[in-house]
PDB file of N, CA, C and O in Angstrom:
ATOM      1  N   UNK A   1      25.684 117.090 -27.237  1.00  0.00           N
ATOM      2  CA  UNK A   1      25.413 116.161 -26.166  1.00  0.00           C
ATOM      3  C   UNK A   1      24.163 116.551 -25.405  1.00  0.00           C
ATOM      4  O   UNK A   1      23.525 115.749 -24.722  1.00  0.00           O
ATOM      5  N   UNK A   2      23.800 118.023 -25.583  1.00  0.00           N
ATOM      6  CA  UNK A   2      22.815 118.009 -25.098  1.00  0.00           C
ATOM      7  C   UNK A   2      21.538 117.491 -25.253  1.00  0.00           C
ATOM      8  O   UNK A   2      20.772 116.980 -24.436  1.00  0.00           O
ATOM      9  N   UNK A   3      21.440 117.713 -26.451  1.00  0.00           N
ATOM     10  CA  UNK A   3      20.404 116.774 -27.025  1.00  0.00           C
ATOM     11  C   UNK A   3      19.936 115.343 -26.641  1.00  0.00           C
ATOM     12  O   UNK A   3      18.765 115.103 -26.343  1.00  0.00           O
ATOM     13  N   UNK A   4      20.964 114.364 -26.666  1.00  0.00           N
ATOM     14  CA  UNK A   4      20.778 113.662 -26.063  1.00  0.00           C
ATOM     15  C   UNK A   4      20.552 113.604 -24.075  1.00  0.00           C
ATOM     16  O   UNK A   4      20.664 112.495 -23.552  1.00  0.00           O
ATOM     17  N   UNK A   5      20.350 114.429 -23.466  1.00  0.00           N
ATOM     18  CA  UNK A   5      20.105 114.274 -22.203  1.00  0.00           C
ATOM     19  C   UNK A   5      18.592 114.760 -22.078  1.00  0.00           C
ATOM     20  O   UNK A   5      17.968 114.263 -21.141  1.00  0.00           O
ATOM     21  N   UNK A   6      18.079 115.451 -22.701  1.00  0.00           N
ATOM     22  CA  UNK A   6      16.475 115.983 -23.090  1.00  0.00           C
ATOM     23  C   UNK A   6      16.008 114.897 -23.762  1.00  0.00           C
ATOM     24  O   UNK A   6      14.950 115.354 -24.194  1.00  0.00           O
ATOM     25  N   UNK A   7      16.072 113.661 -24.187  1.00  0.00           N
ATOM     26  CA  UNK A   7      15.559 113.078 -24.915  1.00  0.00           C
ATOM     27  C   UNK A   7      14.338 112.128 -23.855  1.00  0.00           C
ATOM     28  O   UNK A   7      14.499 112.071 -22.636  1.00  0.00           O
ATOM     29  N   UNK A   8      13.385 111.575 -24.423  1.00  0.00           N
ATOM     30  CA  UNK A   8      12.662 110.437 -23.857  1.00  0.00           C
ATOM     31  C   UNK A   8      13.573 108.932 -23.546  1.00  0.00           C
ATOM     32  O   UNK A   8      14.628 108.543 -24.048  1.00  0.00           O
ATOM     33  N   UNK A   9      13.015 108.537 -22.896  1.00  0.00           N
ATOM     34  CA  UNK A   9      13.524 106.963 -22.868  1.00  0.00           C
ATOM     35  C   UNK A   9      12.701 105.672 -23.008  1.00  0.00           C
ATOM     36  O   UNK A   9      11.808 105.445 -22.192  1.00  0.00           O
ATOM     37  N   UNK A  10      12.947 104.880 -23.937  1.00  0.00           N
ATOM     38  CA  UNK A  10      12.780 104.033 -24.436  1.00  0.00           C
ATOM     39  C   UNK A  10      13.234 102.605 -24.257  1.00  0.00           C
ATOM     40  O   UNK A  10      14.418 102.271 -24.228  1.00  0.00           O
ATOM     41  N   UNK A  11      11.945 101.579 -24.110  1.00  0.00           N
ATOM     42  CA  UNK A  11      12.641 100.304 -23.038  1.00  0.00           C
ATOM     43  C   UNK A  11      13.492  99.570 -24.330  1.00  0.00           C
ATOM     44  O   UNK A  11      13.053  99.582 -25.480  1.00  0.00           O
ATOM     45  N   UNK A  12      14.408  99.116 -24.055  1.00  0.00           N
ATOM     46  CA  UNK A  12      14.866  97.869 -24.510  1.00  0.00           C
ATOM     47  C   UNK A  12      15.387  96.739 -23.872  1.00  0.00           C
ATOM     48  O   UNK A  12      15.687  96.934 -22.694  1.00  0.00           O
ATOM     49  N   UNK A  13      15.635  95.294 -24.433  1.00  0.00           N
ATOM     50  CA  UNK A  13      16.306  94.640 -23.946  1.00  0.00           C
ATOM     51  C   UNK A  13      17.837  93.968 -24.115  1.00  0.00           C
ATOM     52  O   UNK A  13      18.198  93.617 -25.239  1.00  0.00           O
ATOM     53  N   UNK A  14      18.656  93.813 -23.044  1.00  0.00           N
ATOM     54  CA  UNK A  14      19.975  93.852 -23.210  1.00  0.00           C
ATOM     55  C   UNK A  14      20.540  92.413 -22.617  1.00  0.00           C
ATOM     56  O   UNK A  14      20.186  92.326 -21.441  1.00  0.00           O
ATOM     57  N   UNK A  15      21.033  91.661 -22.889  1.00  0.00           N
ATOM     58  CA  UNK A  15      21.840  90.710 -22.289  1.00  0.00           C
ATOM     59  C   UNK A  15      22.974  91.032 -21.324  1.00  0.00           C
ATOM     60  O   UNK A  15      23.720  91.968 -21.614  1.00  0.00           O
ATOM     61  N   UNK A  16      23.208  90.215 -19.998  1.00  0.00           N
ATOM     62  CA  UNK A  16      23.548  91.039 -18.843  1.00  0.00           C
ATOM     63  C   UNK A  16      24.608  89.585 -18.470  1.00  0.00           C
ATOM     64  O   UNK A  16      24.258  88.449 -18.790  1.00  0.00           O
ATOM     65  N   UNK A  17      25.878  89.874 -17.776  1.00  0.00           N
ATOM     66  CA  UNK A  17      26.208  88.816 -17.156  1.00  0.00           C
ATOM     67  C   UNK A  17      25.588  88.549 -15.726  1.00  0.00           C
ATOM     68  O   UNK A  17      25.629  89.358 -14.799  1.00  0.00           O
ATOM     69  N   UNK A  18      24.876  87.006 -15.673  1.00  0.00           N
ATOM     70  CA  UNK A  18      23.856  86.975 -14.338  1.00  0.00           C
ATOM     71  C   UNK A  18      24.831  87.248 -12.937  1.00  0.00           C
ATOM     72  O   UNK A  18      24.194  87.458 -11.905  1.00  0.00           O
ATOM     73  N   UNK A  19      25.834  87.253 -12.874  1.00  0.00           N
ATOM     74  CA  UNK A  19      26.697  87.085 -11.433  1.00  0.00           C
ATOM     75  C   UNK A  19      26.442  88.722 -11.159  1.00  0.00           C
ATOM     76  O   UNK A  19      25.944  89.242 -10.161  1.00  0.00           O
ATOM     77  N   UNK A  20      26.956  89.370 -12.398  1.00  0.00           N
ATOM     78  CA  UNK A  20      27.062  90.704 -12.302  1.00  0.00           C
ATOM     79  C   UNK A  20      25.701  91.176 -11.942  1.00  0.00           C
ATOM     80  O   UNK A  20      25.456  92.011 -11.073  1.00  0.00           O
ATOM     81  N   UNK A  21      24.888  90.595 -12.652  1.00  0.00           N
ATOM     82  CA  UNK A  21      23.395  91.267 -12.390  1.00  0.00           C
ATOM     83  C   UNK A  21      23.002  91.161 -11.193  1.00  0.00           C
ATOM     84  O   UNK A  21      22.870  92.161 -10.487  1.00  0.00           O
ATOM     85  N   UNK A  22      22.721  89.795 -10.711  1.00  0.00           N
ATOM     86  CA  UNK A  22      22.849  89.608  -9.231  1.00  0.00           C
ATOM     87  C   UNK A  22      23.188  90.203  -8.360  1.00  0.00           C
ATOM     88  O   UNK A  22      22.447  90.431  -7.404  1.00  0.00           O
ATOM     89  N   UNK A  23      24.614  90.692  -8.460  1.00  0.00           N
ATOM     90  CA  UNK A  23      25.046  91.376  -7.630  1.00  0.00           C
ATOM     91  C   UNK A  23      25.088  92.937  -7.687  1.00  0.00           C
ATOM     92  O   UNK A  23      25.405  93.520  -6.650  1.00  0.00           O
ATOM     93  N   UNK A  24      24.854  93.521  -8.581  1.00  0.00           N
ATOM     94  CA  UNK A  24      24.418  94.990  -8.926  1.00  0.00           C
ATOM     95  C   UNK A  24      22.964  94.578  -8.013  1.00  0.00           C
ATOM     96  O   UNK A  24      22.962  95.077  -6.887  1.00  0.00           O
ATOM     97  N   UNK A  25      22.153  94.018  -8.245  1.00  0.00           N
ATOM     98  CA  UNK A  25      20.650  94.472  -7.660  1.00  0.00           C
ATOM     99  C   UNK A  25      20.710  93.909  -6.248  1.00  0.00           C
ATOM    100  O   UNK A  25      19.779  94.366  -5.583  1.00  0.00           O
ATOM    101  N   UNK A  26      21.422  93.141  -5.616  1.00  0.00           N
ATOM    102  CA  UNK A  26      22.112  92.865  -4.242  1.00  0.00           C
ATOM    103  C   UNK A  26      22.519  94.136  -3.507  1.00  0.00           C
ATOM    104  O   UNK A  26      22.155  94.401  -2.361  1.00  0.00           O
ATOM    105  N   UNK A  27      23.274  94.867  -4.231  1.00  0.00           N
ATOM    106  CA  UNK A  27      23.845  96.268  -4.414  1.00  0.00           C
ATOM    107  C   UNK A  27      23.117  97.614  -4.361  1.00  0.00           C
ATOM    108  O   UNK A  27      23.532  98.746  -4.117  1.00  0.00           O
ATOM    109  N   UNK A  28      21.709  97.064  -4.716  1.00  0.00           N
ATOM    110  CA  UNK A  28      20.574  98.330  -5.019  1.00  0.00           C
ATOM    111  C   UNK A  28      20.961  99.246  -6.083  1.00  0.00           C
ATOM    112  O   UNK A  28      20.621 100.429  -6.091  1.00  0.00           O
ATOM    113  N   UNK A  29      21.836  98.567  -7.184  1.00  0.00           N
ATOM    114  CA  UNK A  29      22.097  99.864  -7.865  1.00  0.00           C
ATOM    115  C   UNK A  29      21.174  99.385  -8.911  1.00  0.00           C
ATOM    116  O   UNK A  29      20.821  98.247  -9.219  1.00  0.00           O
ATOM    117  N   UNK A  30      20.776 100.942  -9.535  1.00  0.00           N
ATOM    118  CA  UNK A  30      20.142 100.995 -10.649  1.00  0.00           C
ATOM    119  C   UNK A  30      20.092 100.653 -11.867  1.00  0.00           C
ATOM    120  O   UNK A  30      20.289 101.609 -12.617  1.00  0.00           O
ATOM    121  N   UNK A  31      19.804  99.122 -12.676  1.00  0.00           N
ATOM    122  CA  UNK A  31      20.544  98.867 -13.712  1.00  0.00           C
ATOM    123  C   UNK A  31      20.195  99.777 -14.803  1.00  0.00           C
ATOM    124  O   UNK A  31      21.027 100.057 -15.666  1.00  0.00           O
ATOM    125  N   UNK A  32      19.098 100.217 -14.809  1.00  0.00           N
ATOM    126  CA  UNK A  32      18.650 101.013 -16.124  1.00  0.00           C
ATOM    127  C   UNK A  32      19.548 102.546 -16.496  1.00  0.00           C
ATOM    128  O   UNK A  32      20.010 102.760 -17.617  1.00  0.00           O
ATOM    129  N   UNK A  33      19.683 103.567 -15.278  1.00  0.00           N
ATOM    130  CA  UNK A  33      20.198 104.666 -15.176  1.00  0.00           C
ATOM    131  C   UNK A  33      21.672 103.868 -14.895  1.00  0.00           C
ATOM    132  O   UNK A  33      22.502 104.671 -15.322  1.00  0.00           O
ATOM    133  N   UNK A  34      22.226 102.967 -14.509  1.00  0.00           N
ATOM    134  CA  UNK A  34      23.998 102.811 -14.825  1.00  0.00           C
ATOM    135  C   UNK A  34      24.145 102.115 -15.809  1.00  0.00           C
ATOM    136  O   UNK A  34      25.334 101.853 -15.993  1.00  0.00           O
ATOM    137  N   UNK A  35      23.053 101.420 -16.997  1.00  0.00           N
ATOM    138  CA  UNK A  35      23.193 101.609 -18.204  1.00  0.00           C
ATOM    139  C   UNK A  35      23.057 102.640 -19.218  1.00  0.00           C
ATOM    140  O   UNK A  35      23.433 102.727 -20.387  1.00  0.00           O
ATOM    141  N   UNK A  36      22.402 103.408 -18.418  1.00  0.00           N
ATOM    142  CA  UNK A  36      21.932 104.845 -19.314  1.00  0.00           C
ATOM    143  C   UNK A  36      23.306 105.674 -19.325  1.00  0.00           C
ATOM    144  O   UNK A  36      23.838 106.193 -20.307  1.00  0.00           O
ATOM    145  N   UNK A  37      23.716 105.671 -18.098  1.00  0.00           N
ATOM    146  CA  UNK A  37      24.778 106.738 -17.934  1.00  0.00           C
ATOM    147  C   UNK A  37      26.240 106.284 -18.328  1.00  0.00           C
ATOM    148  O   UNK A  37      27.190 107.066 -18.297  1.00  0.00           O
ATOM    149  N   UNK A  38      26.364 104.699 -18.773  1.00  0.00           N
ATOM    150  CA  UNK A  38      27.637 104.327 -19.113  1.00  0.00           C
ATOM    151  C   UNK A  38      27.765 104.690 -20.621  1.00  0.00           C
ATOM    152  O   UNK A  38      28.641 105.288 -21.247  1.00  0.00           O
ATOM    153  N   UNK A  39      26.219 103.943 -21.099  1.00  0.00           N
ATOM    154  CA  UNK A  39      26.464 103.919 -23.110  1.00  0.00           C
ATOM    155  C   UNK A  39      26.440 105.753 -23.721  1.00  0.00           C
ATOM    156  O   UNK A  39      26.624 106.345 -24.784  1.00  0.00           O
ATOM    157  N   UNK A  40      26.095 106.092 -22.305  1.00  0.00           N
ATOM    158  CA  UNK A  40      26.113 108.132 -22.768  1.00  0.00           C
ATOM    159  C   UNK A  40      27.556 108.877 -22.964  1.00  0.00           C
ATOM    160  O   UNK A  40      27.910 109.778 -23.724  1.00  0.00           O
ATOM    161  N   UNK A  41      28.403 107.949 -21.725  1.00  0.00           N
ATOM    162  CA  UNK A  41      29.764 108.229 -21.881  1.00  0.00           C
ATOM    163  C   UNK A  41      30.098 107.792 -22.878  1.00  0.00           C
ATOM    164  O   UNK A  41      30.277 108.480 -23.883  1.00  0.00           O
ATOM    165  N   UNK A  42      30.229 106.754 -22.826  1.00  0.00           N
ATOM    166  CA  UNK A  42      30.812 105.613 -24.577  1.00  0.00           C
ATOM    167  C   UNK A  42      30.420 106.720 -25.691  1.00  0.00           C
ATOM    168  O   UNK A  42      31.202 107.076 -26.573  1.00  0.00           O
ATOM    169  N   UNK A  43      29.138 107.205 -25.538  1.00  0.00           N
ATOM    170  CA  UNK A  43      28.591 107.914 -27.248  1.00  0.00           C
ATOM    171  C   UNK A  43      29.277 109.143 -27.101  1.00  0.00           C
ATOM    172  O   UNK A  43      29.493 109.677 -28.189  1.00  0.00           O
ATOM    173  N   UNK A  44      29.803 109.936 -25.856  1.00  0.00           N
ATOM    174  CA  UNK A  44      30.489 111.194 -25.985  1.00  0.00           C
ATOM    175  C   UNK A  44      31.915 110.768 -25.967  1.00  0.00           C
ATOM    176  O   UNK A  44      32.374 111.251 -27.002  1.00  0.00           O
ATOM    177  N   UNK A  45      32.887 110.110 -25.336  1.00  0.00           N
ATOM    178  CA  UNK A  45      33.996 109.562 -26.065  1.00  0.00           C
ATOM    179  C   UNK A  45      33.913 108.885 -27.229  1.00  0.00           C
ATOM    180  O   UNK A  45      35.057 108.494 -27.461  1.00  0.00           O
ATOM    181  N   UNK A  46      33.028 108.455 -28.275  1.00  0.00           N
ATOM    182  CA  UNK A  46      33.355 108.162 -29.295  1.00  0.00           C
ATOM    183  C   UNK A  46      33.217 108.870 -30.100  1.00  0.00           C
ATOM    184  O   UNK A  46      33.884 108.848 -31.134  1.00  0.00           O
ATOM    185  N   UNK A  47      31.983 109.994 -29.754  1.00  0.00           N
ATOM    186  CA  UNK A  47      32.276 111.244 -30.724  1.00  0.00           C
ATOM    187  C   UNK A  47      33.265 112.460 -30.728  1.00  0.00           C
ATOM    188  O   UNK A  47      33.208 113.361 -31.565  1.00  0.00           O
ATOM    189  N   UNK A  48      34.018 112.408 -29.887  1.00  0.00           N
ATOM    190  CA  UNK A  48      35.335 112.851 -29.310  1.00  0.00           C
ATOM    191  C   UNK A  48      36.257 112.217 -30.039  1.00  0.00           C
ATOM    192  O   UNK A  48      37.204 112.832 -30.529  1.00  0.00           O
ATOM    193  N   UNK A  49      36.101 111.028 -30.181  1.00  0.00           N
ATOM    194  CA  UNK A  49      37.401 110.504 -30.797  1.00  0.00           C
ATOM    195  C   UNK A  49      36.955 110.632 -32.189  1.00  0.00           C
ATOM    196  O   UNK A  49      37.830 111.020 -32.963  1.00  0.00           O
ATOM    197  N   UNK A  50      35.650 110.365 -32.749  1.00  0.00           N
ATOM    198  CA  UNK A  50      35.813 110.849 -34.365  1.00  0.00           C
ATOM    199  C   UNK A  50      36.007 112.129 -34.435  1.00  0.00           C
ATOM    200  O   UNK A  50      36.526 112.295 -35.539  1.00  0.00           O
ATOM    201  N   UNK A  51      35.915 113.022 -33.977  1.00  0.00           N
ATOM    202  CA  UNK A  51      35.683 114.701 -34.057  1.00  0.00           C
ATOM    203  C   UNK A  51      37.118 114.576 -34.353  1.00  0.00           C
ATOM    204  O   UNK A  51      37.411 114.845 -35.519  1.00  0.00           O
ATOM    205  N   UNK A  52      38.358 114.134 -33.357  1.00  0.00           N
ATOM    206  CA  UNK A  52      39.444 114.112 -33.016  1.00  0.00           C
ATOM    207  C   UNK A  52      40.424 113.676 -34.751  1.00  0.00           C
ATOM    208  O   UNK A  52      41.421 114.211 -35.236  1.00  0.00           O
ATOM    209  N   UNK A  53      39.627 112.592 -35.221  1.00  0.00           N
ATOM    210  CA  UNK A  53      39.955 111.973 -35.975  1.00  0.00           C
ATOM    211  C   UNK A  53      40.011 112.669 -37.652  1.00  0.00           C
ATOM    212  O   UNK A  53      40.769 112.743 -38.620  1.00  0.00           O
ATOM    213  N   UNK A  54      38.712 113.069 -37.223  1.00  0.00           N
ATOM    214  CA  UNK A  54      38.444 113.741 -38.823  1.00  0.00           C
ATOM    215  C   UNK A  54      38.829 115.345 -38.844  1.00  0.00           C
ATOM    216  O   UNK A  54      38.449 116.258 -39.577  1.00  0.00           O
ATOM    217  N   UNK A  55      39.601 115.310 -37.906  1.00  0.00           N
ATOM    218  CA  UNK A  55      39.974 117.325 -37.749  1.00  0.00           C
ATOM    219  C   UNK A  55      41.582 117.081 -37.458  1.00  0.00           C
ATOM    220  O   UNK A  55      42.179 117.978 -36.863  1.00  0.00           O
ATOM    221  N   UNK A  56      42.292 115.913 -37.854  1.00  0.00           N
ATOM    222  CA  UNK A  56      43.775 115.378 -37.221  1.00  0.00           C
ATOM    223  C   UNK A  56      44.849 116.013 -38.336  1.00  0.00           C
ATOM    224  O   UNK A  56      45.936 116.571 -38.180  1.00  0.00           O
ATOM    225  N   UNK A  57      44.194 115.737 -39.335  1.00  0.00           N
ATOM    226  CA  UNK A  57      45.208 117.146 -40.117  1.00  0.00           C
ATOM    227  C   UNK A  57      45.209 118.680 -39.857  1.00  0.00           C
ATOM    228  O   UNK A  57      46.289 119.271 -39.872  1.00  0.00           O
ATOM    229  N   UNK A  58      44.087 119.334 -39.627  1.00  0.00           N
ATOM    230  CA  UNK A  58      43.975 120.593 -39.499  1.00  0.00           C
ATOM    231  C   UNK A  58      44.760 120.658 -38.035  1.00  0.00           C
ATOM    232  O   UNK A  58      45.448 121.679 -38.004  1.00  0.00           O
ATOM    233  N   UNK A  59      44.855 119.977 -36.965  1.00  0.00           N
ATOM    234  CA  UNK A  59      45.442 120.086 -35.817  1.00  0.00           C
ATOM    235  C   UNK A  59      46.423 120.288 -36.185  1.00  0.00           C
ATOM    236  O   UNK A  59      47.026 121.348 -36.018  1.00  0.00           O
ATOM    237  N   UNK A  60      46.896 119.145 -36.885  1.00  0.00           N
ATOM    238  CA  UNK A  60      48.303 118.809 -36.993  1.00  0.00           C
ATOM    239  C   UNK A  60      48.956 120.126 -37.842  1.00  0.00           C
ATOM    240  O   UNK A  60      50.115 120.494 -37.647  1.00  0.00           O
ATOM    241  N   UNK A  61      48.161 120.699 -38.690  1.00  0.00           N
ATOM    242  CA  UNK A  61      48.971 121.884 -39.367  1.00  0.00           C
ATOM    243  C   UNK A  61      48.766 123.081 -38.593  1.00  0.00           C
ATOM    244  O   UNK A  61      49.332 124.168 -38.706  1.00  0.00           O
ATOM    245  N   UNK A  62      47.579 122.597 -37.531  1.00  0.00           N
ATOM    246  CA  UNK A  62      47.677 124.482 -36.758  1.00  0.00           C
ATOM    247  C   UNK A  62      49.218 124.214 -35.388  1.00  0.00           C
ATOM    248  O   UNK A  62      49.833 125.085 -34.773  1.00  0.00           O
ATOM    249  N   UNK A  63      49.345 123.066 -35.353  1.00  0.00           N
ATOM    250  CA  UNK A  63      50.617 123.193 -34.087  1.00  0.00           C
ATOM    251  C   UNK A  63      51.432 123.349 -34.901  1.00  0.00           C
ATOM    252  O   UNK A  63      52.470 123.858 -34.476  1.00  0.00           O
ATOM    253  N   UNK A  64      51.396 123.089 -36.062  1.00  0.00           N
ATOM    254  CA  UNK A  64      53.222 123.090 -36.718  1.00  0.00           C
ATOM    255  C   UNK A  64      53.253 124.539 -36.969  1.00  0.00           C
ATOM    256  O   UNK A  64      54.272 125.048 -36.503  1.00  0.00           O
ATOM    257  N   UNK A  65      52.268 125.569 -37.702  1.00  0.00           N
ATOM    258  CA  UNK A  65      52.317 126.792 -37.857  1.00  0.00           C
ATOM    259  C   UNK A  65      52.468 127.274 -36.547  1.00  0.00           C
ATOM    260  O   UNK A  65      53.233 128.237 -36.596  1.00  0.00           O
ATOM    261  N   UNK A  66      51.936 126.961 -34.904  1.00  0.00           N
ATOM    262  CA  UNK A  66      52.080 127.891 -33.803  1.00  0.00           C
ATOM    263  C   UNK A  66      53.697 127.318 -33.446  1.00  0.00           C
ATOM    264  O   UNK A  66      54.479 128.018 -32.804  1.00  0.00           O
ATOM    265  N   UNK A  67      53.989 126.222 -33.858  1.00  0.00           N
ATOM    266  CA  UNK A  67      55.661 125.956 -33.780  1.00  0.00           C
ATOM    267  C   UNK A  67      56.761 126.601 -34.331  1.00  0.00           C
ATOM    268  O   UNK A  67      57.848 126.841 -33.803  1.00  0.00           O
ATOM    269  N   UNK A  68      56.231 126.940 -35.818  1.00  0.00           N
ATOM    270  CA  UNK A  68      57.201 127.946 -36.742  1.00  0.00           C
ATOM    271  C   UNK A  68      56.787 128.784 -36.348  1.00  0.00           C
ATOM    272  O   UNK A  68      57.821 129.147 -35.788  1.00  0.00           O
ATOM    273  N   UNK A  69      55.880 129.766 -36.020  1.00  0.00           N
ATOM    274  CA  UNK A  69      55.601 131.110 -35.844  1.00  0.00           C
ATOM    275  C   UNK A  69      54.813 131.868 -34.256  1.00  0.00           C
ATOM    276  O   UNK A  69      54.558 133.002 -33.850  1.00  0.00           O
ATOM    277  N   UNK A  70      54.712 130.928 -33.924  1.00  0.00           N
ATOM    278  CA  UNK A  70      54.302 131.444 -32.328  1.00  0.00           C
ATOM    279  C   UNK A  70      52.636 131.591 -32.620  1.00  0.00           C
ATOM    280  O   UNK A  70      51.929 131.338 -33.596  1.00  0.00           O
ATOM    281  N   UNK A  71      52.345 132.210 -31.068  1.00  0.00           N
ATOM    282  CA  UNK A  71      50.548 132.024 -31.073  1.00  0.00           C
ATOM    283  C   UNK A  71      50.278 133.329 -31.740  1.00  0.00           C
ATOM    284  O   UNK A  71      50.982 134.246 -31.318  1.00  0.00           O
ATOM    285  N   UNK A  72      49.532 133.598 -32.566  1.00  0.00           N
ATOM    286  CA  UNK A  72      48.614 134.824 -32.964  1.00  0.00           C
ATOM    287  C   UNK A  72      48.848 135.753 -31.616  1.00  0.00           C
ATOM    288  O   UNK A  72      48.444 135.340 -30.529  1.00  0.00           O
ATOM    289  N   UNK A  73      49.524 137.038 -31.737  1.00  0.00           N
ATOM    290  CA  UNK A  73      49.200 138.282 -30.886  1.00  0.00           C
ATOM    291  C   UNK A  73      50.371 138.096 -29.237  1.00  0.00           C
ATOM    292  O   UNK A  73      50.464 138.507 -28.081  1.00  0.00           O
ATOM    293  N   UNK A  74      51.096 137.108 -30.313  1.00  0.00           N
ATOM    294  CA  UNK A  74      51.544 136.685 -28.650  1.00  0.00           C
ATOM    295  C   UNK A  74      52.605 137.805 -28.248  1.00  0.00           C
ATOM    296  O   UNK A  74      52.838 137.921 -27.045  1.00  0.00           O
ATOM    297  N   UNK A  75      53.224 138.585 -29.084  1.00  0.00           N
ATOM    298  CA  UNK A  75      54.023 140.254 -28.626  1.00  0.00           C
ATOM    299  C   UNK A  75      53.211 141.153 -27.757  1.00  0.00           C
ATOM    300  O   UNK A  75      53.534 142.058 -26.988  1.00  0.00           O
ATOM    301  N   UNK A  76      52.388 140.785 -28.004  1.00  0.00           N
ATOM    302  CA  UNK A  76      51.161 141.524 -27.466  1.00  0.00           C
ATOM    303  C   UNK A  76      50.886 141.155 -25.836  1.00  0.00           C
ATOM    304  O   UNK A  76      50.438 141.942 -25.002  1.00  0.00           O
ATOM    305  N   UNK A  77      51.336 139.524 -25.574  1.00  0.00           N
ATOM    306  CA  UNK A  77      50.673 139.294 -24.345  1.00  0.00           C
ATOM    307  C   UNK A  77      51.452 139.830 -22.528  1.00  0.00           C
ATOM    308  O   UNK A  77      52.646 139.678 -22.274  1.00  0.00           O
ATOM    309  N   UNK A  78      51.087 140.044 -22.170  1.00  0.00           N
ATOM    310  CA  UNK A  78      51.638 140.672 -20.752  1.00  0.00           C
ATOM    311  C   UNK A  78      51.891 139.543 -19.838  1.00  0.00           C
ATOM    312  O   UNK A  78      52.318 139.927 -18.750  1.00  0.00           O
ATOM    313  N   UNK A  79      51.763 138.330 -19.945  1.00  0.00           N
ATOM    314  CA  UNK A  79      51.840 137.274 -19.097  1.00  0.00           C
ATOM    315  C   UNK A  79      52.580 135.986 -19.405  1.00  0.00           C
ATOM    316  O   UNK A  79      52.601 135.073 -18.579  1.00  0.00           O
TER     317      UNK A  79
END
């Protein structure tokens, strides 16, 4: 994710609902940076959810092994 926050920015154009637009710049808010900062969330929850997705077996077999057998070292822990 970092990567993407070091990056340049680049104009494009986006279709907007006008009431909303209106009233965001009524508002003084920034449309460019509260578009920047919404589609940044969207791209880190969606790579969250594929990460999530394509690692859902290995999860799924590391809880069932810490279910049958406890956490690694856990005789060990003082707390």
């Amino acid at each position: 994710m970092q990567a993407l926050a070091n990056t340049t920015k680049k104009a494009t154009n986006i279709t907007l609902s006008s009431d909303v637009l209106t009233e965001a710049r009524a508002l003084g808010i920034n449309i460019s940076q509260s578009c920047d900062q919404f589609l940044r969330e969207l791209v880190r929850n969606e790579r969250e959810r594929r990460w999530q997705q394509d690692n859902a077996d290995f999860i799924a077999a590391y809880n069932q092994t810490v279910a049958d057998e406890g956490l690694p070292l856990d005789s060990w822990r003082s707390f």
